[in-house]
N, C-alpha and C positions, 0 to 999 in steps of 0.2 A: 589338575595338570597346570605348569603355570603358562602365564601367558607369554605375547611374543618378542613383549617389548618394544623399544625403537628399533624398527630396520634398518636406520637411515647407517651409513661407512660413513666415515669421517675422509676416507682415501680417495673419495669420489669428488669430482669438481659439483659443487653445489650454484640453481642460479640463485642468486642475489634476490630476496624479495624485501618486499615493504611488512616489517612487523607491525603495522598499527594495525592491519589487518584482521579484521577479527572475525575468522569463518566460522565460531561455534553460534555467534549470533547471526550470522549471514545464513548457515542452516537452519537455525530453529525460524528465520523468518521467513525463507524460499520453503521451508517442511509446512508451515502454518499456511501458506497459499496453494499447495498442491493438497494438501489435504483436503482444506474446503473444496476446491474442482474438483476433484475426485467424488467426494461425498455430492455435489451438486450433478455430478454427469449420468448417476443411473439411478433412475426412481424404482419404487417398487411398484409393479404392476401386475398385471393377470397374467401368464399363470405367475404364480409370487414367489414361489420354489427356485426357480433356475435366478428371477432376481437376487434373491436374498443368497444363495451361493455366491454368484458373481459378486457382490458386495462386502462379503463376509472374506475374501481372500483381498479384495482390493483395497481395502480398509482395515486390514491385519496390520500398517504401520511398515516396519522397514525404515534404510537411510533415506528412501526417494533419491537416491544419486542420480539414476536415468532422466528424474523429470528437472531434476535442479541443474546437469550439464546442459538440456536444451536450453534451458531460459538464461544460462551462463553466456551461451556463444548466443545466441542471439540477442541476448544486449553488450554481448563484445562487438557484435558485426554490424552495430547501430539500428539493430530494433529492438522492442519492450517486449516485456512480458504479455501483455494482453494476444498479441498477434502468435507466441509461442505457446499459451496456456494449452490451447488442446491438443499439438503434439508433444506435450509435456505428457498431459494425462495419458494419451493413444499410448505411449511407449510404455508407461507404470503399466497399463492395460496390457499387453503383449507379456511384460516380462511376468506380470501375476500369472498367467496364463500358463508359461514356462513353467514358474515354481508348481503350479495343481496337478501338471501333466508329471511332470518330474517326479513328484511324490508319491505318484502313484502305484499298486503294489505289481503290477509290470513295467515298470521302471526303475526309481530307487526304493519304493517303498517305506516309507518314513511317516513318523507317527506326528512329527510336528513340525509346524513352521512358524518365522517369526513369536515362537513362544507361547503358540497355541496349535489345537489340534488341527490335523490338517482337515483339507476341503472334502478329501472322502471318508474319512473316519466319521464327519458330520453329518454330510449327507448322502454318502452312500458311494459308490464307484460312479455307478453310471452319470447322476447329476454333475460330477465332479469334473467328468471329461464334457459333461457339455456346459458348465459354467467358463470353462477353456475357452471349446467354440465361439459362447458369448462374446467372452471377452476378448477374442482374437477378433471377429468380424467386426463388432462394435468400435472396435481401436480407428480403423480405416473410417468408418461413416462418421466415427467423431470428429475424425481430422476434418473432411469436406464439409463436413454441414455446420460447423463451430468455427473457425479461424475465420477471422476479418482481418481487411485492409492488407492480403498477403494476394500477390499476383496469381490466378490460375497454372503458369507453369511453374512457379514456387512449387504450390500444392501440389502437383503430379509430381515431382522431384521428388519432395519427402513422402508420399505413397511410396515409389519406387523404392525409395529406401529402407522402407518399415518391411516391404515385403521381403524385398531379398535377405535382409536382415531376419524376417521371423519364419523364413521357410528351408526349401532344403541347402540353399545355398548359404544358411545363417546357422541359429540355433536348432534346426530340425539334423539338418545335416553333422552338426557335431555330436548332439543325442544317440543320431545312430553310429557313428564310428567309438563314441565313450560304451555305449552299450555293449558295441561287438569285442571293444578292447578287454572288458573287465574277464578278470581270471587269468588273462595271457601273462606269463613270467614275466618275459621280455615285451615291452611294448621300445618302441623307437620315440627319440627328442622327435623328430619329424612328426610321426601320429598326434604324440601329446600335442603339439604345437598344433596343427591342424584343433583338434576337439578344442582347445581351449580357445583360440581366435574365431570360432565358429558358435562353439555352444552358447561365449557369456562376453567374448570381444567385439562381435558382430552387432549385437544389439546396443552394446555402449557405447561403438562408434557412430548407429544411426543415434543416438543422442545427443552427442556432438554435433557433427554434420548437419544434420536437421535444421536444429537451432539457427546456424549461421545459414544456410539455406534457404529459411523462409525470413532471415535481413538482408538478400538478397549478397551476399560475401563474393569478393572477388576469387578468382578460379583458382591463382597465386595461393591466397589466406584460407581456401577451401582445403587443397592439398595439404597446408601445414596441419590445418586443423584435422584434416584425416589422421597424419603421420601422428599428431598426439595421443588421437582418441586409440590407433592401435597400441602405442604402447602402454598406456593406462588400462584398456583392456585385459592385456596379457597381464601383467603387476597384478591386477585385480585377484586374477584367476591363482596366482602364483601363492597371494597373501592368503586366499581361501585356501588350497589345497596345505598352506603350513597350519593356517588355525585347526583345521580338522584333526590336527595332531596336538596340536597346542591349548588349544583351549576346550575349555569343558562346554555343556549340553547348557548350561546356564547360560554362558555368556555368549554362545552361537545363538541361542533361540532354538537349534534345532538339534538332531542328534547327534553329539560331537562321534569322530572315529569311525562314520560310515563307509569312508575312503577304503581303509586299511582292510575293514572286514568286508567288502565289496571287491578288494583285490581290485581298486582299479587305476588306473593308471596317474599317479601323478607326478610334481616337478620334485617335493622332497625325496620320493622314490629310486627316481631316477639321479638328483645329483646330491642329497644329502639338504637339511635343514640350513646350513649357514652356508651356502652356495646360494639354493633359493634366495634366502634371506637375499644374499648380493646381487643378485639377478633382477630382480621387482625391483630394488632401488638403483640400477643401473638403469631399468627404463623409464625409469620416472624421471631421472636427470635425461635421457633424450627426451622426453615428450616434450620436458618446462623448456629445452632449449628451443623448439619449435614456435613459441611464441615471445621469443625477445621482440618480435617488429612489434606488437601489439600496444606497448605500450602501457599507461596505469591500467586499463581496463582491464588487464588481463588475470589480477590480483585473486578474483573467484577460481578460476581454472587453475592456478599455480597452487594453491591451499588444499584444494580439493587432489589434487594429486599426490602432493604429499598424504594427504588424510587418506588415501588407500592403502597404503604399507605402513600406517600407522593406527589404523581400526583396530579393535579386538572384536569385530563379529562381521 
């Protein structure tokens, strides 16, 4: 099937960035430091089983966009990565978690992820949902017991954030209304919009937010920084639900076309592929507009959102 190509309108007011900019190598170096923290965060130990699940999904690879938006805003909001490292990781932690539970065969049931088999094909159902647990609880004691030189009510901030974001008020809560949706003819823009800001916008806004949270951002540059990370979320979800029509099993990693034969509810569904298409790149230009105060810094955030409606997986 082919691919999606550029999404970007030419009719759309575009911001202004700096081409010297070079986000493919800005990724492969923020992908090279999450990776090691990741790989450094969970040893294997007794019993070894539920370690080496929990490891085996978290170190499947992926873009890391979750953990590279934290360390973005919080060296936008004048703190470093060191202070951001472990709720960089806690968040990859949550969303792997997401993806094991998701795949599973009460849920969407899928054979593979990021281009290997999935977590219960390997080790079975039950290890599968508790390599989840792991990695859901784990996320939380990483944040407290690993971040220095960040204020204790920082920390409780972005607790507060992880959770609401990865329970029913986040991704838990869009899980069940995409679940109940699937098979209905008609589902409503309202539903959709609901599961999509909930299942996979929730978590990438606590990515944002975080970041600038624990550099302590003012309340002003917090709000903006929300109003981005929503619309980048939704885009996100918008660009997935075309690729699963668009692109094949290769270049997803996982099984292209599960949408359509799952009947469930998505944006090209409801309004057509090149609608879609205009829709994701309409909120990409509000998000980028959100950060004109920012300044050069903001140069990571402005690429990265373009590079969502311009992914092919």
């Amino acid at each position: 099937m082919p691919n999606t190509g550029n999404l970007i309108n030419p009719m759309l007011p575009q911001f202004q960035i700096d081409t010297t900019f070079d986000l493919s190598n800005y990724l492969v170096e923020r992908k090279a430091l999450v990776e090691k923290a990741l790989d450094n965060s969970i040893k294997i130990v007794y019993p070894e089983k539920i370690y080496e699940a929990m490891r085996y999904s978290l170190l499947a690879g992926g873009k890391r966009l979750r953990p590279i938006l934290c360390l973005a805003t919080c060296e936008l909001s004048g703190g470093n990565i060191e202070m951001a490292m472990p709720t960089a990781c806690a968040l990859e932690m949550i969303h792997t978690m997401s993806l094991i539970h998701d795949d599973l065969p009460s849920m969407d049931n899928d054979d593979y992820r990021r281009g290997q088999l999935t977590n219960h094909k390997v080790y079975g159902e039950d290890i599968a949902i508790l390599a989840g647990d792991g990695l859901l609880s784990y996320a939380f004691e990483f944040v407290v017991t690993q971040t220095k030189n960040v204020l204790p009510k920082q920390v409780l901030q972005v607790i507060a954030r992880l959770g609401k974001a990865s329970g029913a008020a986040g991704l838990v809560g869009g899980q069940v209304v995409d679940l109940a949706s699937e098979g209905i003819s008609q589902v409503s823009e309202k539903t959709l919009h609901f599961i999509h800001t909930h299942k996979t916008g929730a978590l990438l806004e606590a990515s944002v937010v975080c970041g600038a949270i624990l550099a302590d951002v003012s309340q002003a540059n917090l709000y903006r920084l929300e109003r981005y990370a929503q619309n980048i979320g939704l885009a996100f979800q918008i660009v997935d639900d075309i690729l699963d029509i668009t692109a094949t099993t290769e270049e997803l990693g996982k099984t292209a076309g599960k949408d359509i034969e799952a009947k469930k509810a998505t944006y090209p569904v409801i309004w057509g592929l090149e609608k879609s298409r205009f829709q994701a790149q309409k909120l990409v230009e509000k998000a980028k507009a959100e950060l004109e105060v920012f300044g050069d810094k903001v140069m990571p955030l402005i690429a990265l959102a373009d590079f969502i409606i311009s992914r092919s997986n």
